[in-house]
C-alpha positions as CSV (number, residue, x, y, z in Angstrom):
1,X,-86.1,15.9,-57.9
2,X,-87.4,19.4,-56.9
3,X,-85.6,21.2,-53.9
4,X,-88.6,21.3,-52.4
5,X,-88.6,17.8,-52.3
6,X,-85.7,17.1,-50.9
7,X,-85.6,19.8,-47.9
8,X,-89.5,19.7,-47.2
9,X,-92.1,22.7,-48.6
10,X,-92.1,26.1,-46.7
11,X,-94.7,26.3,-43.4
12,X,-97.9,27.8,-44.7
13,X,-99.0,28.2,-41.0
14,X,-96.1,29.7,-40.1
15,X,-95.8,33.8,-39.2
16,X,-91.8,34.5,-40.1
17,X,-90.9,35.8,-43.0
18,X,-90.7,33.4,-45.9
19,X,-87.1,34.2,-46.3
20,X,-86.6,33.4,-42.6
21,X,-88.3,30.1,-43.4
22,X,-86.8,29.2,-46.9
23,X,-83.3,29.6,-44.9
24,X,-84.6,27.8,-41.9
25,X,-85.7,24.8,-44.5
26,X,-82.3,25.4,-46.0
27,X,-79.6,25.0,-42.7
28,X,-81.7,22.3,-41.5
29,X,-80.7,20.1,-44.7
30,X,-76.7,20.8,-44.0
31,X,-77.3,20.6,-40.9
32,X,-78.9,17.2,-41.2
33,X,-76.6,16.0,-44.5
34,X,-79.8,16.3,-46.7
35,X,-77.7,18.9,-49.0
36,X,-74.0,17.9,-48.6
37,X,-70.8,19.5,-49.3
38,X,-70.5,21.0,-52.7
39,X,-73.6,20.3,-53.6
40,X,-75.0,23.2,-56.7
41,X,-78.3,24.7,-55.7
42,X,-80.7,25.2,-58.3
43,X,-80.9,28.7,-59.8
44,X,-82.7,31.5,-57.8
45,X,-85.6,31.8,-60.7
46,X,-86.2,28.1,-60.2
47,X,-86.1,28.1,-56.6
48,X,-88.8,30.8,-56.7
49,X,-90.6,28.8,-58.7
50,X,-90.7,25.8,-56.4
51,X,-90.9,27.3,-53.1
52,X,-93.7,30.3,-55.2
53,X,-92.4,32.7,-53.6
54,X,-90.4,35.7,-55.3
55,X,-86.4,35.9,-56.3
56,X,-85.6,38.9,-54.0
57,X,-87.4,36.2,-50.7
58,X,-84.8,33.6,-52.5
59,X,-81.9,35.7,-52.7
60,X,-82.1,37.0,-49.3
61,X,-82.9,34.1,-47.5
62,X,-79.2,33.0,-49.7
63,X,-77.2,35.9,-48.7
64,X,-77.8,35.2,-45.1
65,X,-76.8,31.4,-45.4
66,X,-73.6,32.9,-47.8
67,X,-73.0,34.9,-44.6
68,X,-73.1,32.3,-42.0
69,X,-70.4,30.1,-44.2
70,X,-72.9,27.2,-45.4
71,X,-73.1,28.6,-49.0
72,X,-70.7,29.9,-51.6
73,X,-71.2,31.9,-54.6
74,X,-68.9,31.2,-57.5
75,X,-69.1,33.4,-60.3
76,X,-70.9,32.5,-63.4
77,X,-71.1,28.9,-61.9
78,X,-74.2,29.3,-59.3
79,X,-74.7,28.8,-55.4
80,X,-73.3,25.7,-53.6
81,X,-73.0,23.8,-50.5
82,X,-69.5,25.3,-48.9
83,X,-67.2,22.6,-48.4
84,X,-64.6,24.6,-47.0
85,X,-65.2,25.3,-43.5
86,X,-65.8,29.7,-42.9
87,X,-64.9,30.7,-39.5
88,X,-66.4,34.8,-39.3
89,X,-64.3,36.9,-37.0
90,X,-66.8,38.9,-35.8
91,X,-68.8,36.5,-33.7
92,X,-67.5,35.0,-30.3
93,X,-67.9,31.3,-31.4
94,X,-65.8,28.1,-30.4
95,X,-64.7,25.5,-32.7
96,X,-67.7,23.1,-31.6
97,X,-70.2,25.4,-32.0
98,X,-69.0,26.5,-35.6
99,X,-69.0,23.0,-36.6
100,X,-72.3,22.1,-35.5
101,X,-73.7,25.3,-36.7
102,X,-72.6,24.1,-40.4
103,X,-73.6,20.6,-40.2
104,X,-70.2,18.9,-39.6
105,X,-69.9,16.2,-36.7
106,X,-67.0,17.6,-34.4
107,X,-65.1,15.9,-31.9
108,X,-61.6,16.6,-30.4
109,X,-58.6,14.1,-30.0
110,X,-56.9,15.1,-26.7
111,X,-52.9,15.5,-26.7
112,X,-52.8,16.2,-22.7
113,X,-54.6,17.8,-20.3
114,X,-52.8,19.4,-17.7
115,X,-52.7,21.5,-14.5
116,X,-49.5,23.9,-13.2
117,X,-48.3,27.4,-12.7
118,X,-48.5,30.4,-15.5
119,X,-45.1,30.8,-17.2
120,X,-43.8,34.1,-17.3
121,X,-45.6,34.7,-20.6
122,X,-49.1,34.1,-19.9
123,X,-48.5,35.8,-16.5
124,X,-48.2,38.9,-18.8
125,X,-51.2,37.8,-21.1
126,X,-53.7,36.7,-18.9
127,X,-53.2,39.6,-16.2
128,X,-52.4,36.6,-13.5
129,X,-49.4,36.9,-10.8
130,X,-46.5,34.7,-11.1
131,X,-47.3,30.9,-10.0
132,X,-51.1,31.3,-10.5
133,X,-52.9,28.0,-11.1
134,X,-53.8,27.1,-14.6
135,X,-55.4,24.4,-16.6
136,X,-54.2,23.5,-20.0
137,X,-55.9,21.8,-22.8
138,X,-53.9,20.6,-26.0
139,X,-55.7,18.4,-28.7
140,X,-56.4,18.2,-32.5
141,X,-59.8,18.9,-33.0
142,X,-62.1,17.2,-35.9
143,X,-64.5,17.6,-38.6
144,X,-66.6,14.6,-40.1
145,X,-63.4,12.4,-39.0
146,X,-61.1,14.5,-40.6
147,X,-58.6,16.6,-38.6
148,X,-59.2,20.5,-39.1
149,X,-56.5,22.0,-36.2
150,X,-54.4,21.4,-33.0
151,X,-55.3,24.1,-30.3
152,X,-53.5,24.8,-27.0
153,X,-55.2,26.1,-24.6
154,X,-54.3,27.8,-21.5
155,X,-57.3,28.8,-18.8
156,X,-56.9,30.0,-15.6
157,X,-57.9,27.8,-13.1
158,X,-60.5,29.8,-11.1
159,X,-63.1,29.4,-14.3
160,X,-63.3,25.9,-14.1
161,X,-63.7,23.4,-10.9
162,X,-61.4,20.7,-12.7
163,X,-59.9,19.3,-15.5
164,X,-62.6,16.1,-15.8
165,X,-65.2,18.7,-17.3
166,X,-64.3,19.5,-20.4
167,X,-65.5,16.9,-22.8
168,X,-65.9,18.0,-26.2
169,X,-66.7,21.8,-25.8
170,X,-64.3,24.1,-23.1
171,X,-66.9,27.1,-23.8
172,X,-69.5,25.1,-22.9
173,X,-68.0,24.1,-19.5
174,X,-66.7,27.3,-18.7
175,X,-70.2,28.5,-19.3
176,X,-71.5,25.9,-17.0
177,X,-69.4,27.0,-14.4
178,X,-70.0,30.7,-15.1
179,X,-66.7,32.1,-16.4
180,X,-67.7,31.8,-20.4
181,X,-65.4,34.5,-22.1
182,X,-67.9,37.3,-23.8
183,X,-65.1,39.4,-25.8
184,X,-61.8,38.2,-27.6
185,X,-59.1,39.7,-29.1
186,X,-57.8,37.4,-32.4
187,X,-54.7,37.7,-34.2
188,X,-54.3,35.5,-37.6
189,X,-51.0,34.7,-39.3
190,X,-49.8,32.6,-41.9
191,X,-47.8,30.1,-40.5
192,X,-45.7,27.1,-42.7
193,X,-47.1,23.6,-40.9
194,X,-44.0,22.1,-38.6
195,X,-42.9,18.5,-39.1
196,X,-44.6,18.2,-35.8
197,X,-48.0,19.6,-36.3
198,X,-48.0,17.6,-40.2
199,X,-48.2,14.4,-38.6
200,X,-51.5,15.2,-36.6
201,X,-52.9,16.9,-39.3
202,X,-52.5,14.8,-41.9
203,X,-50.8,17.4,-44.3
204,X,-47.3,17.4,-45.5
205,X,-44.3,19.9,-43.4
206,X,-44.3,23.0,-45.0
207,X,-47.9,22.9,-46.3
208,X,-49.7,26.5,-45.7
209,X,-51.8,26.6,-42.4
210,X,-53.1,29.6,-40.4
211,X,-52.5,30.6,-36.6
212,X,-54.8,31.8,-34.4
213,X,-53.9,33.5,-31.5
214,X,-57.0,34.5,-29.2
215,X,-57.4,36.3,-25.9
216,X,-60.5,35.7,-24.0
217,X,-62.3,37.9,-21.4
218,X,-64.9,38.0,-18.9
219,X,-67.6,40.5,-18.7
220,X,-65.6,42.1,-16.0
221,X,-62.8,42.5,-17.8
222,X,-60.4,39.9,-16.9
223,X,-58.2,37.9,-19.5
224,X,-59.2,34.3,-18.7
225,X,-58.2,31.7,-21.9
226,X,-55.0,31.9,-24.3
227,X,-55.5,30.0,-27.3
228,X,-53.2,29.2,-30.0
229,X,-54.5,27.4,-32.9
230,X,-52.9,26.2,-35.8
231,X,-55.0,25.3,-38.8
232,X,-55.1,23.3,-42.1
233,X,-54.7,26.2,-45.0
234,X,-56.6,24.0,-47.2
235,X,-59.7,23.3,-45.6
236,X,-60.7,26.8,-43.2
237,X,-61.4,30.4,-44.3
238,X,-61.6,33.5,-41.9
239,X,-63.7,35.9,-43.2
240,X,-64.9,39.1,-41.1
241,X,-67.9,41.5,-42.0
242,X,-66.6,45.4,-42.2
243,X,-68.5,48.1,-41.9
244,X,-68.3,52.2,-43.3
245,X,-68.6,54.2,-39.8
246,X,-70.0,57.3,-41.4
C-alpha cells in the first residue's frame, strides 16, 4: 500500500507550503497511530513520487519531523517512526504536552499530593522565605501504559488555588490560574536507578536512568516550580539544537 494511502493525499486546495502539508499529513498519522513506532518510511524518491511533489519538499518536510522527535534517521537503513521518546531542551514543554505532541497516550499515577512549608533547600531555590506555603506533586508518569519517569514536584502555593486541580497536566493548571512558568533552567545527569525508583519503573536497581533537575520562572522573574525527574535510560533521549553565534 502506497503512503499516500495510508496517511491521506496532500490538500490541493490548500495555500501552505507542500512541505508544511506533507508534514502536517505526516504527525497527524503518529499522532493518530496510523504510522506506529518503528515503522520504516518509504524512501524520499518514492515518496516524491506518491505525494508528486519534489525530494528537496520531502526531505524538508522530514527534517522538521526528525527535529520534533517523531522520526529517526539511521544510517544506510532509511527514515523511521521514533520509538524512543526525544525530549528537545530548547523548548519550555511539560511531559504531557511532549507526549501528546508525538502521539503517545500519557497519564500520571500519583505517589502523593501534598501541602506544607518550604524546607531550607527550596527556600534557597525558589527565592521563598522560610515557612512559605508549598504544594507538592510526586507521581510516575506514563506512556501508552508503560511507565517513562517518577517526578517530584515542588510549586509554590500562590500559583495554584489547591491541590484538587491538577489532573493530568500541572502546566496546564498553573496556566489556568495564571502562573504558567515561561523560562527554565534544566540540569541533566546520569543517575544509576535506586532499588526504590526500579520498582515503579519497571527496570532493574542499577539500570542507567537520567535526572532532570528544572527551575521554573514566571515572566516576572520569580522561581515558582522545582522539579526533579528521574527517567528510564532506555526509553527517553534529550537532545538540544545549538547554534554558531557569529
Amino acid at each position: 500500500m502506497l503512503l499516500s494511502e495510508r496517511i491521506g493525499p496532500i490538500e490541493s486546495a490548500s495555500s501552505a507550503p507542500l512541505y508544511l502539508q506533507l508534514q502536517k499529513a505526516l504527525r497527524e498519522a503518529i499522532q493518530h497511530k496510523v504510522l506506529t513506532p518503528e515503522d520504516a518510511l518509504p524512501p524520499e524518491r518514492d515518496m516524491a513520487e506518491d505525494f508528486n511533489v519534489s525530494r528537496i519538499t520531502v526531505r524538508k518536510a522530514l527534517e522538521g519531523l526528525v527535529h520534533e522527535g517523531l522520526l529517526t534517521r539511521r544510517q544506510g537503513a532509511g527514515t523511521f517512526v521514533a520509538a524512543r521518546v526525544e525530549k528537545n531542551f530548547s523548548k519550555l514543554t511539560c511531559f504531557t504536552e511532549d507526549m501528546i505532541s508525538r502521539g503517545r497516550s500519557p497519564h500520571s499515577e500519583w505517589l502523593a499530593r501534598m501541602e506544607g512549608a518550604v524546607t531550607p533547600e527550596e527556600s534557597l531555590t525558589l527565592g521563598l522565605s522560610p515557612s512559605t506555603p508549598v504544594y507538592r506533586f510526586h507521581r510516575i508518569r506514563y506512556a501508552d501504559g508503560a511507565p517513562m519517569a517518577v517526578e517530584y514536584s515542588t510549586i509554590a502555593a500562590f500559583a495554584l488555588p489547591s491541590l484538587d486541580v491538577v489532573d493530568h497536566s500541572l502546566y496546564e493548571a498553573m496556566a489556568s490560574a495564571g502562573y504558567k512558568p515561561v523560562r527554565a533552567l534544566q540540569r541533566l545527569r546520569a543517575v544509576l536507578i535506586t532499588p526504590q525508583h526500579a520498582g515503579l519503573l519497571g527496570v532493574k536497581a542499577k539500570d542507567a536512568g537520567l535526572l532532570v533537575e528544572r527551575r521554573g520562572f514566571l515572566k516576572d522573574g520569580r522561581a515558582v516550580e522545582v522539579t526533579q525527574s528521574y527517567y528510564r535510560g532506555d526509553t527517553y533521549d534529550f537532545v538540544a539544537e545549538l547554534n554558531d553565534p557569529a
